[in-house]
C-alpha positions in Angstrom: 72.1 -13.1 54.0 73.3 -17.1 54.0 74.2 -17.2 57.4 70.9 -16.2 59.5 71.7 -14.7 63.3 69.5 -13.1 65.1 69.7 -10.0 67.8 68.0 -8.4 70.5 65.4 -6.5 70.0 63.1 -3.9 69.1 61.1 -1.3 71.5 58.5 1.4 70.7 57.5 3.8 73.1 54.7 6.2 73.1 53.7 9.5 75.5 50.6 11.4 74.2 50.8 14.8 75.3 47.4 15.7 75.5 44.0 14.2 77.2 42.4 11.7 74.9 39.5 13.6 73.5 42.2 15.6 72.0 42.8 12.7 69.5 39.5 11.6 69.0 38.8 15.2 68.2 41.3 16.0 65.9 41.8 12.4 64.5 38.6 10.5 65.0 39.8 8.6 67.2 40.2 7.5 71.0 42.7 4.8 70.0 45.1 6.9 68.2 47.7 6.0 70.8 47.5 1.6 70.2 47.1 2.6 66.4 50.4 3.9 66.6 52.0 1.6 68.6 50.5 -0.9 66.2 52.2 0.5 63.5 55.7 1.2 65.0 56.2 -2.4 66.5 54.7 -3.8 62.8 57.3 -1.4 61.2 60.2 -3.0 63.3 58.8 -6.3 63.2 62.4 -7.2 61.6 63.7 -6.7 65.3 62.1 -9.7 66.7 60.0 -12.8 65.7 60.1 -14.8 68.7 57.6 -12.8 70.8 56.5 -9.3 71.5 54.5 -7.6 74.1 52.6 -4.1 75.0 52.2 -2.5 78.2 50.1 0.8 78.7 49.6 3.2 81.9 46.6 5.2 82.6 47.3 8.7 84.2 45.4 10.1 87.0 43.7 7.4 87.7 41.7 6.9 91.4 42.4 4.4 93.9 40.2 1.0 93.7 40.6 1.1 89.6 43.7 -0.9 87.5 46.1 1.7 85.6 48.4 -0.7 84.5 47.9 -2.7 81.6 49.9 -5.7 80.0 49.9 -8.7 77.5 52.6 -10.8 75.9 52.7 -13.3 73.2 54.9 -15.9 71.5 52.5 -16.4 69.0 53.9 -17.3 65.5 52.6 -13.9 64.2 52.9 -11.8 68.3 52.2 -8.4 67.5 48.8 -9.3 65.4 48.0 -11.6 68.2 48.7 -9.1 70.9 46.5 -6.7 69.0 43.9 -8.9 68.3 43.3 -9.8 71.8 43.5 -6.1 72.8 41.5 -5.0 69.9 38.7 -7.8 70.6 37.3 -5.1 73.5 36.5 -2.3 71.6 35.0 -4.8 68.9 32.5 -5.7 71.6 31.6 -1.9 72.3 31.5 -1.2 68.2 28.6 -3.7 68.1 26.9 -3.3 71.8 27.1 0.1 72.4 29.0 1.9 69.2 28.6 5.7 70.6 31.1 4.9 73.4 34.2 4.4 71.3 33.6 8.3 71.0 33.8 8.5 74.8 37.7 8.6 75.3 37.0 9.6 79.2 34.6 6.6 79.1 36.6 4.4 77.4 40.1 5.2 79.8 38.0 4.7 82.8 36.0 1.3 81.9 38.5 -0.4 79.6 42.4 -1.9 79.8 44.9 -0.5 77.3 43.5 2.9 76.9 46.6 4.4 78.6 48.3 7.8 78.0 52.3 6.1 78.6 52.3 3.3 75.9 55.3 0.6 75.7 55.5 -2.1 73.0 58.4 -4.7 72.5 59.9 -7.1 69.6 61.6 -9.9 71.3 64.8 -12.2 69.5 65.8 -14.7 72.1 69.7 -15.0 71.3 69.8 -18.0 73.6 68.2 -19.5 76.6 64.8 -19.2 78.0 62.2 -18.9 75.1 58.9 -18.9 77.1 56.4 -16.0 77.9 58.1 -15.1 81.0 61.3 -13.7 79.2 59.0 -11.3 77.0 59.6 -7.5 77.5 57.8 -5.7 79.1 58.9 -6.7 82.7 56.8 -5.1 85.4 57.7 -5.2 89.0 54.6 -4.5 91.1 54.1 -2.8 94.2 50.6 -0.9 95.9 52.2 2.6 95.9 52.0 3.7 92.8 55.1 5.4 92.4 57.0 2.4 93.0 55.9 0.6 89.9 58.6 -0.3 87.1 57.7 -1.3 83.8 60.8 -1.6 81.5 61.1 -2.6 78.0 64.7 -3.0 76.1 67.0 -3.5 73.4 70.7 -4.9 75.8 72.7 -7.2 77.0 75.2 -6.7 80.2 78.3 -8.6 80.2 78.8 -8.9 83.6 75.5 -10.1 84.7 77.7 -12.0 87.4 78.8 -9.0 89.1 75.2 -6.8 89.0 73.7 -10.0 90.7 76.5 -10.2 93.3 75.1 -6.5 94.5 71.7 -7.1 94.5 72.7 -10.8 96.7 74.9 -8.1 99.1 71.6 -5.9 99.2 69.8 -8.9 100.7 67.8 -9.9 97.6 67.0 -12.9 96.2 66.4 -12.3 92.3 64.3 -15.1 90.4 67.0 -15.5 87.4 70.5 -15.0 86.6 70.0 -13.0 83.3 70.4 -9.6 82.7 66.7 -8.8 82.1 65.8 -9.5 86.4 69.4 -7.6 87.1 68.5 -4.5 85.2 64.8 -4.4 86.5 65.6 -5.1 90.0 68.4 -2.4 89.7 66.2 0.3 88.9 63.8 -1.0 90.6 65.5 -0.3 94.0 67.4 2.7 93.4 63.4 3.7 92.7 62.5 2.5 96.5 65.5 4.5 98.0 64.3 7.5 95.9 60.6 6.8 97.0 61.9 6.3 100.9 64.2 9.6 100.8 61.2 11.7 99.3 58.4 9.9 102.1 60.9 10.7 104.8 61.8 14.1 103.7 58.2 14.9 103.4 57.4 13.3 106.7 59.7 15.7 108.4 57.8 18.7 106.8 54.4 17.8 108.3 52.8 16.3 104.9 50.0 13.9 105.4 50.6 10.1 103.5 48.1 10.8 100.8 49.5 14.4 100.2 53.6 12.7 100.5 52.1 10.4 97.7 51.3 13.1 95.2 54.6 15.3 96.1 56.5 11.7 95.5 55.4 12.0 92.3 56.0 15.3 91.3 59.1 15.5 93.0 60.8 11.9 91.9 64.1 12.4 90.4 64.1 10.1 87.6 68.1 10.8 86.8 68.9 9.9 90.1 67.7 6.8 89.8 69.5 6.3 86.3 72.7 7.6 87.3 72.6 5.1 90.1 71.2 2.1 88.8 73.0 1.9 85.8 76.9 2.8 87.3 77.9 -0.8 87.1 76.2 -1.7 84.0 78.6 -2.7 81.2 77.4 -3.7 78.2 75.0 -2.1 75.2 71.6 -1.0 75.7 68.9 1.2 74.9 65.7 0.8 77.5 62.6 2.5 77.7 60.9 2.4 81.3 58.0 3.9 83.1 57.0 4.2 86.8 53.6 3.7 87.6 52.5 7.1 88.4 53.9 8.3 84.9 56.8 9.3 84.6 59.0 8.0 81.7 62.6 7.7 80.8 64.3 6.2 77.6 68.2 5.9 77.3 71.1 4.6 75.4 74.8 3.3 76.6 77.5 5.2 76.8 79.4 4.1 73.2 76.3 4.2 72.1 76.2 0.6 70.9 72.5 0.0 70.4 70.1 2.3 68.1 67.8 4.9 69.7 65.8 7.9 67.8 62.7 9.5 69.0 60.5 12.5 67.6 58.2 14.8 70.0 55.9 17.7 69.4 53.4 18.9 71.2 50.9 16.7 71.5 53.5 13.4 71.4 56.9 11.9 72.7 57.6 9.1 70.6 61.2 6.8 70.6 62.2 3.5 68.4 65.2 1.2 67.9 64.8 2.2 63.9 64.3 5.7 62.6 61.9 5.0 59.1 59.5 3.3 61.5 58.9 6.8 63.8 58.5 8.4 59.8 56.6 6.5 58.6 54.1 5.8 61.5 54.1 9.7 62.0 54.6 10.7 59.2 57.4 13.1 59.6 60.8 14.1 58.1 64.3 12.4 58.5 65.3 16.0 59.9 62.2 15.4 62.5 64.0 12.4 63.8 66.5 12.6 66.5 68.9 10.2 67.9 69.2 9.9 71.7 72.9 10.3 72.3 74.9 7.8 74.1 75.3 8.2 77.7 71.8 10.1 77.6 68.3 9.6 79.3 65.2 11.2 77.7 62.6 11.8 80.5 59.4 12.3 80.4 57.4 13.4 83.5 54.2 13.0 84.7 53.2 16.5 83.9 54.7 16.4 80.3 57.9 17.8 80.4 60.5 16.1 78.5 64.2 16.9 79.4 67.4 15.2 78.0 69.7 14.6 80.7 73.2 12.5 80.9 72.9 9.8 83.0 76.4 8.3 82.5 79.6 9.8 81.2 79.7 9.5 77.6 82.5 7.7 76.0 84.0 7.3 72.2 81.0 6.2 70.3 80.7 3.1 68.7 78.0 2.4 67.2 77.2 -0.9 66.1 78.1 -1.6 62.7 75.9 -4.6 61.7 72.9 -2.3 62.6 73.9 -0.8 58.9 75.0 -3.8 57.1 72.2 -6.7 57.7 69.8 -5.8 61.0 68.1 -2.4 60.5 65.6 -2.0 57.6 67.2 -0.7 54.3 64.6 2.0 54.1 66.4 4.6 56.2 68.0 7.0 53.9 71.3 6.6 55.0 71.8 2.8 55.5 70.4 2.7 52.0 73.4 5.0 51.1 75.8 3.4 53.1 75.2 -0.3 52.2 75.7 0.7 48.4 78.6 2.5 49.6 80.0 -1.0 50.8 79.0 -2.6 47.5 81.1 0.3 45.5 84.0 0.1 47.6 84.5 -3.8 46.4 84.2 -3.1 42.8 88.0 -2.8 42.2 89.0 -6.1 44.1 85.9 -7.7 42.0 87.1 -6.9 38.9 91.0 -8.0 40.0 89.6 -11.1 40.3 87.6 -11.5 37.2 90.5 -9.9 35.4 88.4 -7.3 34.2 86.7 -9.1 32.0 83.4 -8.6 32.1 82.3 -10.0 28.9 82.4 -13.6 30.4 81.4 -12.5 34.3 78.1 -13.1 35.4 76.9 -10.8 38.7 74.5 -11.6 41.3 73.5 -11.4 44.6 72.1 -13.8 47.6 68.4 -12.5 49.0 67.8 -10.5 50.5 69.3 -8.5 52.6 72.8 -8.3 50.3 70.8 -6.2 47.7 70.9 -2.8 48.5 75.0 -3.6 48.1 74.8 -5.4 44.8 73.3 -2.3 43.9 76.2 -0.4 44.7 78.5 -2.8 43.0 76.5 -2.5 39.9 77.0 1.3 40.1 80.6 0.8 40.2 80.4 -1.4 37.1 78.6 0.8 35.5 81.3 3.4 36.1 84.1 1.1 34.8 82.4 0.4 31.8 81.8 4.3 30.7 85.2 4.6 31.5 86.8 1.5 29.2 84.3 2.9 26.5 85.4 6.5 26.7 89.2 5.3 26.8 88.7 2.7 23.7 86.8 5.5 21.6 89.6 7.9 22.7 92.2 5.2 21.3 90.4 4.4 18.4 89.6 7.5 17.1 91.8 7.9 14.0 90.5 4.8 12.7 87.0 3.8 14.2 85.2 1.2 12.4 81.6 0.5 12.6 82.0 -3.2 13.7 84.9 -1.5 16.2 82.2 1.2 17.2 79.9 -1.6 17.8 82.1 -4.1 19.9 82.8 -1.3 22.3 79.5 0.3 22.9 78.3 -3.2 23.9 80.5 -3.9 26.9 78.2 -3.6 29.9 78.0 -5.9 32.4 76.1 -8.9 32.7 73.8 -8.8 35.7 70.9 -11.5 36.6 69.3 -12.7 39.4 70.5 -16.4 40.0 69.9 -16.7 43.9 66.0 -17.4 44.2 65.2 -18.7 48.5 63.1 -21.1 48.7 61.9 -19.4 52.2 59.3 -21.6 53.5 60.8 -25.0 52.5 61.8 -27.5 56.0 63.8 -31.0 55.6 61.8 -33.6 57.2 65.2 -36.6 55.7 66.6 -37.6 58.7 69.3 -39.7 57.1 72.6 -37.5 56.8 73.1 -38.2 52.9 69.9 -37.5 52.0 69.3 -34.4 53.9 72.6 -33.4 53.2 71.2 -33.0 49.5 67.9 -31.7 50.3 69.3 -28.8 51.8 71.4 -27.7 48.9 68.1 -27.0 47.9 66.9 -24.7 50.1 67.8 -22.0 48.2 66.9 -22.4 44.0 69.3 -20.8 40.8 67.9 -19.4 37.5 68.6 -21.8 34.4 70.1 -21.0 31.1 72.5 -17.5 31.9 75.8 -18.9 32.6 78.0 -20.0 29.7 79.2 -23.5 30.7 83.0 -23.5 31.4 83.3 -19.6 29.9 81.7 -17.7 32.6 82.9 -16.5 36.1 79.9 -16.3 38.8 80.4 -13.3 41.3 77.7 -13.3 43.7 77.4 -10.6 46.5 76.3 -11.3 50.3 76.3 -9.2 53.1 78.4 -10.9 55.5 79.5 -14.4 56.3 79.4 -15.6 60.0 80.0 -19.6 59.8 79.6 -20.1 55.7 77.1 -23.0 56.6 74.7 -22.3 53.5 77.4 -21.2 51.3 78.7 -24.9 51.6 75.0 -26.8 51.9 73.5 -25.0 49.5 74.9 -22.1 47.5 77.5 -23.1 46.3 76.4 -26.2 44.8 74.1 -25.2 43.4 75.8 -22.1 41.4 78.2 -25.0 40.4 75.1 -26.8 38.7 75.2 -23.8 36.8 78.8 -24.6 35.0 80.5 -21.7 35.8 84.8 -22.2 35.7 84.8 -20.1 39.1 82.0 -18.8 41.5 83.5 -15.7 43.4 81.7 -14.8 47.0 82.0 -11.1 48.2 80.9 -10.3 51.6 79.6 -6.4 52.2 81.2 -7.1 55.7 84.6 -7.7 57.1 85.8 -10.9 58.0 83.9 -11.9 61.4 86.7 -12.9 63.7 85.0 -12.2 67.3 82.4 -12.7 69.0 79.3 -10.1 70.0 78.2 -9.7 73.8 76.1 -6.4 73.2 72.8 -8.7 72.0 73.6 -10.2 68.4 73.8 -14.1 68.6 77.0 -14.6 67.8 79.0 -15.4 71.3 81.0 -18.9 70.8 84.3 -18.7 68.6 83.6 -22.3 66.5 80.6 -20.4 65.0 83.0 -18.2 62.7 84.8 -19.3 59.8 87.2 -17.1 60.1 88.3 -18.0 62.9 88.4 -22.1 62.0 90.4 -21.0 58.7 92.7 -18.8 61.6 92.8 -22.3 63.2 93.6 -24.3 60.2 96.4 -22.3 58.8 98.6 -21.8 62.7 98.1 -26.3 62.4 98.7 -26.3 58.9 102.2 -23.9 59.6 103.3 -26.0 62.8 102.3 -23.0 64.8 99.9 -24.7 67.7 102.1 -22.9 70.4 100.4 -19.7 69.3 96.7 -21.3 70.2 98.4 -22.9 73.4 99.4 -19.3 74.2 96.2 -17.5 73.5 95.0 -20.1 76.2 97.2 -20.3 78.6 97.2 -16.1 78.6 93.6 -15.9 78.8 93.1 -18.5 81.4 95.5 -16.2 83.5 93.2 -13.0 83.5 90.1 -15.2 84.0 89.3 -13.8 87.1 91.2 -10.7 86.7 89.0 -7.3 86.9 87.7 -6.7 83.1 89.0 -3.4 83.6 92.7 -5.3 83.6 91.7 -8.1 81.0 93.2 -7.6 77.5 92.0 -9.4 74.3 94.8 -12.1 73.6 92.2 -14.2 70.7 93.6 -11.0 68.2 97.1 -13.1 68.5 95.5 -16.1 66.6 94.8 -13.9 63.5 97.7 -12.0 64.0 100.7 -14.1 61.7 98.7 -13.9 59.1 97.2 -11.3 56.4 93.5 -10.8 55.4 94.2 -12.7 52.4 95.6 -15.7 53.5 92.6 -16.2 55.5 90.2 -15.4 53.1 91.7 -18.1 50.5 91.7 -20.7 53.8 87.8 -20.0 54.1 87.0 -20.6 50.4 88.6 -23.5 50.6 86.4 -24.4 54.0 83.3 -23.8 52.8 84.1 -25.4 49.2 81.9 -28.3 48.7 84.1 -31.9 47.7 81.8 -32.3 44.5 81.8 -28.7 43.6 84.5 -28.7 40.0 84.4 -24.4 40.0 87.1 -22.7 41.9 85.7 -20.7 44.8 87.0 -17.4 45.7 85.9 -15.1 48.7 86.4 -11.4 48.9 85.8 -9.6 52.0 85.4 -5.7 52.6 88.1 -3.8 54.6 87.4 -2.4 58.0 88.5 1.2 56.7 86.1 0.5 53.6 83.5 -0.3 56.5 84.2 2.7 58.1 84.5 4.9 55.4 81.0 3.3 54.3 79.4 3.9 57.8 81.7 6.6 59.6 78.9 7.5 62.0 79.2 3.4 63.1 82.3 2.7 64.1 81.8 -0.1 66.5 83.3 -3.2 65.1 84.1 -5.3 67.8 83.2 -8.6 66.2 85.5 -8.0 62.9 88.3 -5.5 64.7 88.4 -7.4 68.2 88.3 -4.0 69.8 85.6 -3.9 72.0 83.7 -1.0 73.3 83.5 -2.0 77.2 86.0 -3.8 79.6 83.8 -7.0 79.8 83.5 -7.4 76.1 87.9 -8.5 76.5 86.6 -10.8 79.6 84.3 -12.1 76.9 85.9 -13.2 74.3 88.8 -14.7 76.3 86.2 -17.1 78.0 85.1 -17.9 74.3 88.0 -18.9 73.3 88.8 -20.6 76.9 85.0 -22.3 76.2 86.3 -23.7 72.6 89.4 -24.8 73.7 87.5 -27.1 76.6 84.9 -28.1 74.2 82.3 -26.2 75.8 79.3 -25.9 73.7 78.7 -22.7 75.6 78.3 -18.9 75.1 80.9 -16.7 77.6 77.8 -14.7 78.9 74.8 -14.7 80.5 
């Protein structure tokens, strides 16, 4: 991808179903639970670079001795860190006293981390606070056990504002407006009422305070809690959370909008933002793995049963699309498929524009993520090719000359690797010219495979968010290269809106499409239409988002795909650059047909999933009109 964004975040959960002697019996192990972790959060390690953490929770355990379990990181390299520093223990008891590490009752008694309820977290910061204290997972403490919250997630809320308002009316006095305290906080006293109700219903019954704290336990309705907690949330988000006596829960929003899958058996519950990491960690089938359905809480209690319960109302699912074009790893079977899907699907308006000839065309693709697609693009080629040869031997049969024979079975078409990134170079030039130039070179081009002033340059990416790269860098230097015209394609639709469900795209001058949007109303004497769009949003500012309507769609409205589309290559073309510049962008119905099982395309369609994602981008749009450098949520 040239554009980089990031997104929020990975999680990894663990319940072993069985005491630990089980595992070191079976597997040789007492630390079969923190090897897997190990490997799930190293296997999603895509999900989040700017800190991780781990949290485990020891069952059964008696008064006067620590269950709980924690340690985060912001290390450059987090999750070997995290690891390291829990792994540095058992090293000590390898070389002191080696015959312990067979001891799993030993070892959960004497030593942290050797928890039956294990939580990991990959953490992208899409804006704000990077230090340790915004690293999942939270834990809200309290001395009865069974009020102990430990959550770990993958969300954003859009109305952060309003879930703060109730906890201020409760009486509380949270520490941060972000959604991260609201969420924890929320849960966190729905679980007190729950706790209270239980104590006070036990109380009545004649129940002693150390017997009420066991029944608490057993008896602690975990949906309850959700249901009520989560009423007001609106946004996307899949959380995995555990109280402190044991019991579990992981859910997903109601449209779905964040990834969940998890895989149990009997002697494990498992649950992950990306399905190849629970296969290959486990080593299990794609049938094995399930996805937690939208509106749905998985629970695991103390005792080990695991039920699936609804904890909100299910709506139509939309599942977000960029998941499958750019964030999730390639290696599930079916964003494999479906990103060469979205490559295939472009080979027709490709070949428009290179007017079929593919004798002087030259395709490529930008690293790395755009390459599963280039693949499919090269499929379709292929196709097109075995279908111009089986036409021209067709046409030329009654008269087929060798040198004829030989012209046609050579038309294939030309494929290379041009793009090469130069991932680890940094600009230290501080004057504008000069660093200008050295980031052109940020990323690097093959030599010596484009016919100077002949060839066309088609090069795939997988989306284009503000074109940044493809005017510092790519472009110039594919134009080193000679070609008469360098023709972008983007896997993706044209990114007109912003995202509020955790991918860090939230202010309206990031997107080119939306400055080429701009550019053309100016360019056709149509500034009313941006007056308009502010003057309407400005009115349903402080309307209820159930009421608020998305006006930004009437900016892109006058004109077609196309039109905007030539406006961006013309954006993101480079003064010196002498090659015309093109840019092709998928359809939103060949997204869809691509990924019908994602449908959530808020940021290209403007449709959003939730009432507050309209709010949203109406104060992103008010933000750019008032040259606020700010994102329209918390």
């Amino acid at each position: 991808m040239s554009d980089q964004i990031k997104h929020e975040c990975g999680i990894a959960f663990i319940r072993l179903l069985k005491p630990l002697s089980f595992y070191q019996e079976k597997y040789g192990t007492s630390l079969y639970g923190l090897n897997k972790l190990y490997l799930l959060m190293e296997k999603q390690h895509n999900r989040g670079q700017d800190g991780a953490g781990i949290a485990t929770i020891k069952l059964d355990v008696k008064p006067g001795n620590r269950y709980i379990s924690r340690h985060r990181s912001m290390e450059k390299n987090a999750v070997q860190d995290i690891f390291s520093y829990v792994m540095r223990k058992f090293a000590v008891i390898e070389k002191e006293q080696p015959e312990l590490l067979k001891d799993a009752e030993w070892l959960k008694e004497h030593v942290s981390f050797t928890g039956e309820v294990l939580l990991g977290h990959l953490r992208y910061g899409t804006h704000g606070n990077n230090s340790i204290e915004a690293c999942h997972p939270f834990l809200r403490q309290n001395n009865w056990m069974t009020r102990n919250l430990m959550i770990a997630g993958n969300f954003n809320m859009t109305n952060v504002d309003e879930l703060l308002q109730q906890l201020y009316d409760l009486g509380q006095h949270p520490k941060e407006r972000a959604d991260t305290v609201t969420v924890l906080e929320k849960i966190g006293h729905f679980l007190d009422d729950e706790n209270q109700f239980l104590f006070n219903k036990f109380k009545r019954e004649g129940y002693d305070n150390n017997e009420i704290t066991q029944l608490i336990g057993n008896h602690l309705n975990v949906n309850r809690i959700l249901q009520k907690s989560a009423k007001t949330w609106d946004g996307g988000y899949t959380i995995a959370g555990i109280f402190g006596h044991g019991d579990a829960f992981v859910l997903r929003d109601p449209a779905g909008i964040r990834p969940a899958y998890y895989y149990h058996d009997d002697e494990i519950f498992v649950a992950a933002s990306e399905r190849p990491a629970l296969q290959t960690a486990f080593n299990i089938k794609i049938g094995q793995v399930k996805e937690i359905e939208p509106g749905h809480a998985l629970i695991i209690k103390k005792d080990g049963t695991i039920s699936d319960e609804i904890f909100r109302e299910p709506v139509e699912k939309k599942a977000c699309s960029f998941e499958r074009i750019y964030f999730s790893r390639g290696s599930d079977a079916d964003i494999y498929k479906e990103r060469k899907k979205l490559g295939n699907l472009l080979c027709p308006k490709i070949l428009e524009h290179v007017n079929h000839d593919l004798e002087n065309t030259v395709f490529s693709y930008i690293p790395n993520t755009a390459e599963v697609s280039f693949y499919g693009l090269v499929e379709g080629l292929h196709a097109y090719t075995k279908q111009t040869q089986r036409d021209a031997l067709v046409n030329s049969r009654d008269n087929l000359t060798d040198e004829e024979l030989d012209r046609i079975l050579k038309i294939t078409p030309r494929v290379e690797k041009l793009a090469i990134k130069d991932a680890k170079m940094r600009t230290f030039i501080t004057q504008d010219a000069e660093r200008s130039d050295m980031v052109a070179h940020v990323y690097d081009t093959t030599y010596g495979l484009i016919k100077r002033g002949v060839d066309t340059l088609v090069a795939m990416d997988d989306s284009i968010v503000r074109g940044t790269t493809l005017k510092q860098s790519i472009l110039r230097i594919f134009d080193r290269l000679g070609p008469v015209k360098i023709v972008i394609v983007s896997s993706a639709p044209q990114i007109r809106y912003p995202d509020c469900y955790g991918i860090d795209m939230s202010k309206m001058g990031e997107f080119v499409a939306f400055d080429a949007a701009i550019a053309l109303l100016r360019e056709r004497k149509m500034d009313n239409v941006i007056t308009a769009v502010y003057n309407k949003c400005k009115a349903q500012a402080d309307a209820p988002k159930e009421e608020v309507i998305n006006h930004v769609k009437e900016i892109y409205a006058p004109f077609t795909p196309e039109e905007i589309s030539d406006k961006i290559a013309q954006i993101i073309t480079p003064k010196e650059v002498s090659a015309k510049v093109e840019v092709i962008y998928q359809t939103l119905e060949g997204l869809h047909l691509a990924c019908p099982d994602h449908l959530g395309d808020w940021y290209f369609s403007g449709d959003y999933p939730t009432p507050g994602g309209n709010k949203v981008v109406n104060r992103a749009f008010m933000n750019w009109m008032e040259g606020k450098n700010a994102r329209a949520y918390l």
